[in-house]
N, C-alpha and C positions, 0 to 999 in steps of 0.2 A: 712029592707034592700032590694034594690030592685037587682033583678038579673043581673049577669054577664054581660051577653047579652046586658043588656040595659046601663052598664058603655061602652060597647065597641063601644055602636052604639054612647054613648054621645062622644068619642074621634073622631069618623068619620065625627061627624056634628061640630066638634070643629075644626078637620084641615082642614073642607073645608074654615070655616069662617077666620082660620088663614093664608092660603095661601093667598086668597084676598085681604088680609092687607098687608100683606109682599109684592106682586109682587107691589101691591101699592103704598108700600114705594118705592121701587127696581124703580117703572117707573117715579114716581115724582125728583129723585135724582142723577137715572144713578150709585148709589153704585153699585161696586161688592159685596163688604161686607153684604148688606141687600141684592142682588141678590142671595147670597151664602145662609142667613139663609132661604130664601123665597124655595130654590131646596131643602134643610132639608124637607121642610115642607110637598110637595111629601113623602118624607120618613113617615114623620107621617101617610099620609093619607093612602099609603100603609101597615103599620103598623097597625094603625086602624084596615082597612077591613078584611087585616088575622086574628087577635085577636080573631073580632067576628066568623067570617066561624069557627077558632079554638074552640071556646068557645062553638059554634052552635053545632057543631060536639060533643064536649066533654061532653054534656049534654045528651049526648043519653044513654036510658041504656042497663046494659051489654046484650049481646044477644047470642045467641050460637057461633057464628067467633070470638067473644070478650067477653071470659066469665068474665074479668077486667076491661070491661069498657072501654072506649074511651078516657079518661082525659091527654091519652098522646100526643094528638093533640096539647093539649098548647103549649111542645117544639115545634113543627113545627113550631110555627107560633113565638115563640121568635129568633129561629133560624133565618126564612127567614128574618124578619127585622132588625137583624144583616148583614145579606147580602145586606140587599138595604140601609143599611146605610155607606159598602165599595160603592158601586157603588156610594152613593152622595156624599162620600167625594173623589172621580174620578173626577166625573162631577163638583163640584166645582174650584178642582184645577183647572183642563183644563180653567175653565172661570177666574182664579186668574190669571195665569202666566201670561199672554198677556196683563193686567195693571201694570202687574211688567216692564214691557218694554215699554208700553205705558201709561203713567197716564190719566186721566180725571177730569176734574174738577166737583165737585158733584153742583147739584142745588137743592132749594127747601128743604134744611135740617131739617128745623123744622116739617113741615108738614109731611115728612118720617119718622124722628122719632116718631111724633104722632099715625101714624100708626103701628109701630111697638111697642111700650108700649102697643096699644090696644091688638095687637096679642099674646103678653105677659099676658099681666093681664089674657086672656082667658083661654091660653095656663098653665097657674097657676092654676087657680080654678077649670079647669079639670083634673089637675095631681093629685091634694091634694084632690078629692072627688073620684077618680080611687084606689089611695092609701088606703084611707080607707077600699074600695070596693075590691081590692087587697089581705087585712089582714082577711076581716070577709069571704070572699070566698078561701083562701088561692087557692088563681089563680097566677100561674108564668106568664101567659099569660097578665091581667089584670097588674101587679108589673112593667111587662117588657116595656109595653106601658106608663104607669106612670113615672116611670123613666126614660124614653126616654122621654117624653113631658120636664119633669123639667133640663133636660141636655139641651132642646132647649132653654126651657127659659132663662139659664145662655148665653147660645151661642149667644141669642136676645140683650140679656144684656152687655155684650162685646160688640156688633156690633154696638149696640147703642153709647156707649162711645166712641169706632175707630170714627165714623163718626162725634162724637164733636167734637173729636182730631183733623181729619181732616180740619175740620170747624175754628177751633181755633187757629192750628199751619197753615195750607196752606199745610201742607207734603200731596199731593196727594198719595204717594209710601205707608203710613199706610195703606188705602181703600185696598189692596188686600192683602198688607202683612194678614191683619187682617182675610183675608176671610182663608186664606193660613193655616192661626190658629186655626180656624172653623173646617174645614175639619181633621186635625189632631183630634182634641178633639172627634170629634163626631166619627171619625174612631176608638178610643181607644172603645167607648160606644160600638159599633159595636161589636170588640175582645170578651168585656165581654158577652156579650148574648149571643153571639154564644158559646162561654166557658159554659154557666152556661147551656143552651138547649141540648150542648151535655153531660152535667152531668148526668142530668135529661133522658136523653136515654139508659143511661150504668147504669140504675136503682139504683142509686147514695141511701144512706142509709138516714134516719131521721136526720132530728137535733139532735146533740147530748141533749140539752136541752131534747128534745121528748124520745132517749132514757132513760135515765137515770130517767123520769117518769116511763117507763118502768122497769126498773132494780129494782125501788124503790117497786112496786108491786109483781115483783119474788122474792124481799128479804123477802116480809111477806110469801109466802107461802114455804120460807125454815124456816122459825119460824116456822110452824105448823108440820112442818118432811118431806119436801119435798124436792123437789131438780131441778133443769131445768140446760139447755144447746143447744145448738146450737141457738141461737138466734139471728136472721135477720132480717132486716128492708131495706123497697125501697118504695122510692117517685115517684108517679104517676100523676102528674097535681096535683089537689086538694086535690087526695086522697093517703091515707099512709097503707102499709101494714107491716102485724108484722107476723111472723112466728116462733115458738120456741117448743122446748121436754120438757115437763115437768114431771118427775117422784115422782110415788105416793106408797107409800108403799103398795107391794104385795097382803095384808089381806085386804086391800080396798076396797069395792062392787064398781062393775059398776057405779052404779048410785051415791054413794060419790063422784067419782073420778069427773063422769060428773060435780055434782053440782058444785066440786071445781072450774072448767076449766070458767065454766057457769061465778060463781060468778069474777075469775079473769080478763073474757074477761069486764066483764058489767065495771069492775074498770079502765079494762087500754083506754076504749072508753072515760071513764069519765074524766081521764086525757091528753090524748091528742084524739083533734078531727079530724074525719074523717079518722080516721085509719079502717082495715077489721083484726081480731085477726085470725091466724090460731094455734091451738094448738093440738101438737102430744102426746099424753096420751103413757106413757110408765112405768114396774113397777122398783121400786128403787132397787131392790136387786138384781136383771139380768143381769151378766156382758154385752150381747149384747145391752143394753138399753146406753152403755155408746162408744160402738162401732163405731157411727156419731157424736161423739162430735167434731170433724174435721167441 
């Protein structure tokens, strides 16, 4: 699998290739509607370039100002193009309204649409190979830009049909209605990322899936006479941290207690990845051992 970095640089050479097509269609036809998805495509490309700089960044390791790591640059960069995709769907409207009062007649339909299937098909095959790249990097940054491609693609897909419609019924008044629908849909995409980047800020917990690998691992070590509590979890980019008190009977040597903790962290890395295990060794018989269970 090749790294991060180089899915984000493949979405920056994707929406250069894609905007090309679009304005293409956009200048052969005179559509709003494909002028609308071609100003998305800005989006992507800005989208793109923070991903990487984010990605670029989040790959550095921890250093004494950042003893965690960097990985939380991803939301930044899910964030901002949440934001530049209010601003495109602004910029859209503005250019929708003023066909809602004045129509135009589109030229060159086929040809436009040619161009846009092309910018589609691209715009596909690097959503579904960021995706994959997305899940084995467990990159929100990577997810968010994939995601966003494949929302354009449906948006492409729509705009395509408006302009048969167009084409087939004469209704000039569809071509911006359509664009009008564009910018709605792609403003909702927007809400979500920014939603999910500022989750991910406010150290938002594991999948519950992720916990409950965990839990299943402190249930064996209260099989053996143990006992744990306070146990935490937050998502940092790629990487997942686990914090938790684990108590071990009194009469326990140092170095038992250690092996145990040793042997639990190597278990709960094995079931979910890219997690950092902190654990607080504490003895079970000590009423203050139970005093932070809060």
């Amino acid at each position: 699998m090749k790294s991060a970095t180089f899915y984000a640089g493949l979405s920056v050479a994707t929406s250069v290739v894609t905007i090309a097509l679009k304005f293409a269609a956009y200048y052969v036809t005179g559509s709003v509607g494909l002028l609308s998805d071609a100003i998305e495509g800005f989006v992507n490309l800005a989208a793109a370039l923070a991903a990487l700089g984010a990605l670029t960044y989040a790959a550095r390791e921890p250093d004494p100002e950042h003893n965690f790591g960097h990985e939380k640059a991803e939301y930044f960069s899910s964030g901002l193009e949440g934001a530049l995709i209010f601003l495109a769907a602004g910029v859209i409207a503005w250019t929708a309204v003023p066909r809602l009062l004045h129509p135009v007649a589109l030229e060159q339909v086929g040809m436009g649409i040619a161009f846009s299937i092309a910018a589609t098909l691209a715009n596909a095959a690097c959503a579904a190979a960021m995706l994959r790249a997305a899940r084995a990097h467990r990159s929100i940054a990577l997810e968010a830009d994939a995601r966003h491609l494949l929302t354009d693609v449906w948006t492409t897909v729509g705009v395509v049909v408006g302009v048969l419609a167009v084409k087939v019924t004469g209704w000039l008044i569809l071509d911006p209605l359509i664009a009008i629908v564009v910018a709605v849909h792609i403003l909702w995409t927007g809400v979500h990322l920014v939603r999910r980047s500022f989750d991910g800020l406010m150290d938002r917990a594991l999948p519950e899936a992720d916990i409950a690998r965990i839990r299943t691992e402190l249930e064996a070590l209260k099989a053996r006479g143990c006992d744990y509590h306070a146990l935490r979890t937050r998502q940092a980019g790629s990487r997942g941290f686990v914090d938790v008190h684990v108590l071990v009977p009194g009469a326990m040597s140092v170095q038992e207690g250690h092996d145990l903790v040793e042997h639990f962290e190597q278990e709960v890395r094995k079931a979910v990845a890219h997690v950092e295990v902190l654990v607080h060794l504490e003895p079970l018989e000590d009423p203050r051992s139970w005093d932070d269970n809060g």
